[in-house]
N, C-alpha and C positions, 0 to 999 in steps of 0.2 A: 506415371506422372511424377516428376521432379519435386522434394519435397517442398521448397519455397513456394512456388506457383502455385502446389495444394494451400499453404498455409494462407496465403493474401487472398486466392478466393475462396477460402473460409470466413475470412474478419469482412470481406469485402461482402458478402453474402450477408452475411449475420447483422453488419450494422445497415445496410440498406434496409433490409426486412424489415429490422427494431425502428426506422426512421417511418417510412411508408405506413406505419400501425400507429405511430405517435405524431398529430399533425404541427406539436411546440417544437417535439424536433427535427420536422422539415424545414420548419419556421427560420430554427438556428441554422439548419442546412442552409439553407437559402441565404445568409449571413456570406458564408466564407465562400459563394459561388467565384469560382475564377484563382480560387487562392491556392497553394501550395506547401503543406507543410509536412515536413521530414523528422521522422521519428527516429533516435537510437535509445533499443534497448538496452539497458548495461547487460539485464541478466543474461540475455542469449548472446550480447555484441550482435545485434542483425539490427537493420536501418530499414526501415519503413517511410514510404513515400505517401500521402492522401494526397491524390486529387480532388479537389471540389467542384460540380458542377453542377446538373439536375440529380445525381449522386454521387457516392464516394467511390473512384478508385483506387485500389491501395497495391502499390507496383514494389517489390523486390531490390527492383534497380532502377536507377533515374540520371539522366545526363543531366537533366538544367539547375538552375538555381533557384533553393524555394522559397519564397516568401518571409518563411519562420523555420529554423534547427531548432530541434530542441534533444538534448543526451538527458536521458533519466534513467529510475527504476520505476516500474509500472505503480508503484506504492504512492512515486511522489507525486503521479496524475493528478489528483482531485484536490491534491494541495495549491492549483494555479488558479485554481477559480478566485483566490483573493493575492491582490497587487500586492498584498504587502506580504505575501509568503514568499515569492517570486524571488526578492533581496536577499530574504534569508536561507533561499534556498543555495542559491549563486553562491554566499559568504560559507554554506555548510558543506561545499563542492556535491549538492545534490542534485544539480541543474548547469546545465551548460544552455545558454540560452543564447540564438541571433537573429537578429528581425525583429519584428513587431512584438511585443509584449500582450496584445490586445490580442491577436491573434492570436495569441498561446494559449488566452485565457477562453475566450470564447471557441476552440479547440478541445480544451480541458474540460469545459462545460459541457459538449454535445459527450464527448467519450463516456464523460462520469454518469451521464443521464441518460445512455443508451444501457440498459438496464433489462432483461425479457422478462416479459408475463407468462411466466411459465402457464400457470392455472388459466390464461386465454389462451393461449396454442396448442394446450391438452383438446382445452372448449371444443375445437376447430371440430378436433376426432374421434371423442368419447361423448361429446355432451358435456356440459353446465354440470349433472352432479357428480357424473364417474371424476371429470379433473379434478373437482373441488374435493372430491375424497382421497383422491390420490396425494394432492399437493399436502391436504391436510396429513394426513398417513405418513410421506417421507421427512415433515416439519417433527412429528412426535416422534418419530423413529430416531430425527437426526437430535434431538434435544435429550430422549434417553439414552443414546451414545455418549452424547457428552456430557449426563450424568455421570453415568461407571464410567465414563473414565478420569472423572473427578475423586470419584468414590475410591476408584483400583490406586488411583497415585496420593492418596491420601491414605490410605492404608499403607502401601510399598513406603513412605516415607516414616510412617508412625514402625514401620519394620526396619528398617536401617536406623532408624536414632535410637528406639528403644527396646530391640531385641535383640537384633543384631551388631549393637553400638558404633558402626563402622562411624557415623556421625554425629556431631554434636545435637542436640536437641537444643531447642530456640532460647529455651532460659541458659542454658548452659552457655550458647556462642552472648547473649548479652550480657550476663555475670561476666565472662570474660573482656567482654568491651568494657565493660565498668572498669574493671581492675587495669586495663590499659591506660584508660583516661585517669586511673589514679594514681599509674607512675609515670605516665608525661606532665601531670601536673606537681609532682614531689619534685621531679628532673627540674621540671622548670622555676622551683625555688630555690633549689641548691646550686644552679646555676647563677641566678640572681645573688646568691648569699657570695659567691664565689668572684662575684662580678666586682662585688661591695670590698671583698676584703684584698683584691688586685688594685681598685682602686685606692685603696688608705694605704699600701705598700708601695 
């Protein structure tokens, strides 16, 4: 299988599923019935097409015109759900926006809120408490990962500035900012002084 057409009936799988299990967002589904909006990802450069109708199809390739374009990074999605980011995203070139605005937003909306219950889809196969210990278990697991390795790069740093000296240590780079702002501030009298005595000559 081709890997595009794997990819869109993955997303197209995944977000019907998360719709069908959540009835607020059939709700929204139901919103953009008939509508057309075309996604460009920067990160990958590929263009995604949602159809809207009793669900989402999400097509590779598309001849017509969609309702709403929208060019992003997947980051700036959940920034649409409010108008007034919209602006600033367009003036920050984080957004290429055409069409309906409202449709972008209520778009942004269902994506950011299509969301899985990991711990109910376990439910389905294990039972209520195997998921619930599972989810709990890979939460402590993932939160003591990212302990050490707070811990490992806080040590690797306290080793580079004060064993290995390769870099400055934090008082040292601000001592040195001091002493910067103390000679753009001397500069900037002596030039004054200098300004004074151009002018009386």
């Amino acid at each position: 299988m081709p890997f595009e057409p794997l990819v869109t009936a993955v997303i197209e799988t995944t977000l019907n599923t998360l719709i069908q299990d959540e009835p607020e967002l059939g709700r929204r589904l139901a919103r953009l019935k008939g509508q057309v909006i075309q996604v460009h990802l920067k990160e990958v450069s590929k263009t995604l097409t949602f159809v809207f109708s009793q669900q989402i199809d999400v097509l590779a390739h598309y001849e017509g015109e969609p309702d709403c374009y929208l060019s992003l990074n997947l980051s700036v999605l959940p920034e649409l759900r409010e108008h007034a980011n919209i602006t600033k995203l367009i003036k920050q070139d984080k957004l290429v926006l055409e069409g309906d605005i409202q449709l972008a937003q209520k778009f942004s909306q269902l994506m950011t809120d299509c969301k899985p219950d990991v711990e109910e889809w376990l439910s389905r196969v294990t039972g209520d408490v195997v998921a619930h210990s599972l989810v709990k278990g890979a939460t402590n697991f993932g939160q003591f990962v990212k302990s050490q390795a707070t811990k490992h790069q806080n040590h690797l740093g306290q080793v580079i500035t004060e064993e290995w000296k390769l870099a400055p240590a934090p008082l040292e780079v601000a001592y040195f900012c001091d002493q910067v702002d103390d000679v753009k501030s001397q500069a900037a009298r002596i030039e004054a002084k200098l300004n004074q005595l151009m002018e009386r000559v």
